[in-house]
C-alpha positions in Angstrom: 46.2 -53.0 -67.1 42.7 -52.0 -65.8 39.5 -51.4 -67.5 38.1 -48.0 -68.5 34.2 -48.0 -68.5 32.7 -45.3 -70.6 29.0 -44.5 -69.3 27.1 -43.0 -72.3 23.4 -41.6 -72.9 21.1 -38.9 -72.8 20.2 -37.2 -69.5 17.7 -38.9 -67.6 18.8 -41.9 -68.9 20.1 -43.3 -65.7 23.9 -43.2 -66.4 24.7 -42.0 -62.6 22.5 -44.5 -61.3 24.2 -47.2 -63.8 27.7 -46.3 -63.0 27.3 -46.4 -59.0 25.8 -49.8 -59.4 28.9 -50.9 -61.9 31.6 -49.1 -59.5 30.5 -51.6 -57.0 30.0 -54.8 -59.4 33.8 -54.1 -60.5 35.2 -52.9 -57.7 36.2 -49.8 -59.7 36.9 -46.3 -59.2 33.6 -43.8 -60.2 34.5 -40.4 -61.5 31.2 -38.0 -62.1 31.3 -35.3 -63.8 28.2 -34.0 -62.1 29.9 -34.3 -58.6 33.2 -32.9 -59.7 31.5 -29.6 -61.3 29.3 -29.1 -58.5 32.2 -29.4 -55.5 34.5 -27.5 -57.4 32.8 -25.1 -59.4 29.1 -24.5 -58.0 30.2 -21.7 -55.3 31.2 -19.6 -58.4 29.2 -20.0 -61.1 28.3 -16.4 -62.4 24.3 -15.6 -62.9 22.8 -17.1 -65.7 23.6 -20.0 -67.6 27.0 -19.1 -69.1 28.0 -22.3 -71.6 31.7 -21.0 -72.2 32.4 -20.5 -68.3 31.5 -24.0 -67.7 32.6 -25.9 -70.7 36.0 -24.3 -69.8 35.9 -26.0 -66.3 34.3 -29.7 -67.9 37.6 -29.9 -69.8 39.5 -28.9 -66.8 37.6 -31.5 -64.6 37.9 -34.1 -67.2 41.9 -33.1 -67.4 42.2 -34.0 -64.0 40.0 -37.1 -63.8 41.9 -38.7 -66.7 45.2 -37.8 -65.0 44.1 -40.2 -61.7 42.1 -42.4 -63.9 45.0 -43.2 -66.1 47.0 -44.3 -63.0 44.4 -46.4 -61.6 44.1 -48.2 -64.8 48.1 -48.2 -64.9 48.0 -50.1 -61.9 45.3 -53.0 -62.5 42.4 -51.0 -61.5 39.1 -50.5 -63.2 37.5 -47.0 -63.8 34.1 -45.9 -64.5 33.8 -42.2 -66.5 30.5 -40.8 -65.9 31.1 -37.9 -67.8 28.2 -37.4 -70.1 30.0 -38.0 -73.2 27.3 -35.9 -75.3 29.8 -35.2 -77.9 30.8 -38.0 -80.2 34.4 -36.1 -80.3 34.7 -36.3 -76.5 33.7 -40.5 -76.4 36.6 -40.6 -79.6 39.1 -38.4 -77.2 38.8 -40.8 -74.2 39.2 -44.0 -76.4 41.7 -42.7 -77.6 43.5 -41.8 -74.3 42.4 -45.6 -72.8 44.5 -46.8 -76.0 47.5 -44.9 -75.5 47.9 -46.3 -72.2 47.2 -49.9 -73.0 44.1 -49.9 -71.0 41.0 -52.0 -71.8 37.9 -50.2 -72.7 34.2 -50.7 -72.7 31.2 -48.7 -74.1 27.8 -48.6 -72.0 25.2 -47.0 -73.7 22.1 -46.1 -71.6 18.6 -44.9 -72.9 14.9 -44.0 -72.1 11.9 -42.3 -74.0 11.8 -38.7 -73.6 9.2 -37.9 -71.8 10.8 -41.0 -69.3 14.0 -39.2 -69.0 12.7 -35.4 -68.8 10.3 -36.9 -65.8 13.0 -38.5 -64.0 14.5 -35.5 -64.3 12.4 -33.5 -62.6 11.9 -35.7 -59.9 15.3 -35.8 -59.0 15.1 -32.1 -59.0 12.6 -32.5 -56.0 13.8 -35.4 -54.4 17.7 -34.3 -54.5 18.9 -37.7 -54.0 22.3 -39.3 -54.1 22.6 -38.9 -57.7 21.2 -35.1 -57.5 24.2 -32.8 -58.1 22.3 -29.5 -59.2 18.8 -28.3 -60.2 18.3 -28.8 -64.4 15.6 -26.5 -65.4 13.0 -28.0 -68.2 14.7 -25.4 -70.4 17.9 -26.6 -69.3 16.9 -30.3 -70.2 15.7 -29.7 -73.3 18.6 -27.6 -74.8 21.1 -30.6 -73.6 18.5 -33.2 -75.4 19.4 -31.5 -78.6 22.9 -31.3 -78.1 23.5 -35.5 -77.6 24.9 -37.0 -80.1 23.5 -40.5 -80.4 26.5 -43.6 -80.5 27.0 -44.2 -83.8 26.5 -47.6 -85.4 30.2 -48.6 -84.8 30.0 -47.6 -81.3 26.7 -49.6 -81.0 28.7 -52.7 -82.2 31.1 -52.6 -79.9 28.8 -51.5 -77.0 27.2 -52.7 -73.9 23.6 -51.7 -74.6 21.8 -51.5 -70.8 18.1 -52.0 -70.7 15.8 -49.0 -69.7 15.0 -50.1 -66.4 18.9 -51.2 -65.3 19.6 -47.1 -65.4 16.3 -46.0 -63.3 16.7 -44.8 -60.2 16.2 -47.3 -57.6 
């Protein structure tokens, strides 16, 4: 049975960056969130920023990535979620899933300061490189600060805790 990477933190904190980087190192398959909403979903986003119209199509992206994930993992391959996990309930759910199948799981918990994260941001917003998937607007960045859920203490234990500088942008 493969290995399912969990890629955790904050945004700004370099998980995209991180998870391209371990994709490689483990020969895994990446699954982004970020990439997935914005080939599927971008086209049709209504006006505005309407939470409940695309919440509904996370869990639908994340329904689907777990469904070819779990078969990679079935069949000796390693996986790397990038997929925010800003809800302790939604880092439970896919533990819970990597168990059920047998698979082997690991935590990688990614940070920055603030200010750090909210400037990288904003840089990727002008530079639009490869890990730029759609503008996030300072208000934007500062509602989804408030809405992380820091790893709890039992998560921390069990965690891969990756320096600062290992998540910047390179």
């Amino acid at each position: 049975m493969g290995t399912i990477h969990l890629i955790l933190g904050p945004q700004g904190a370099g998980k995209s960056t991180y998870a391209r980087h371990l994709a490689e190192q483990e020969h895994a398959v990446r699954f982004s969130i970020d990439e997935w909403m914005q080939q599927m979903f971008a086209p049709d986003m209504p006006a505005g920023l309407n939470l409940a119209w695309i919440m509904e199509r996370v869990r639908r992206c994340e329904a689907q990535i777990w469904a070819v994930a779990s078969q990679v993992c079935k069949n000796q391959g390693h996986v790397i979620l990038d997929l925010g996990f800003t809800k302790l309930e939604s880092r439970q759910h896919f533990r819970t899933l990597a168990v059920s199948i047998g698979a082997g799981i690991q935590l990688h918990v990614l940070d920055a300061p603030q200010a750090v994260r909210k400037e990288r941001v904003m840089k990727r917003n002008l530079d639009k490189g490869d890990t730029y998937s759609f503008e996030v607007t300072p208000m934007m960045f500062d509602f989804m600060d408030k809405e992380f859920q820091r790893p709890t203490d039992e998560e921390l234990q069990q965690a891969i805790i990756v320096p600062p500088s290992q998540g910047a942008a390179a």
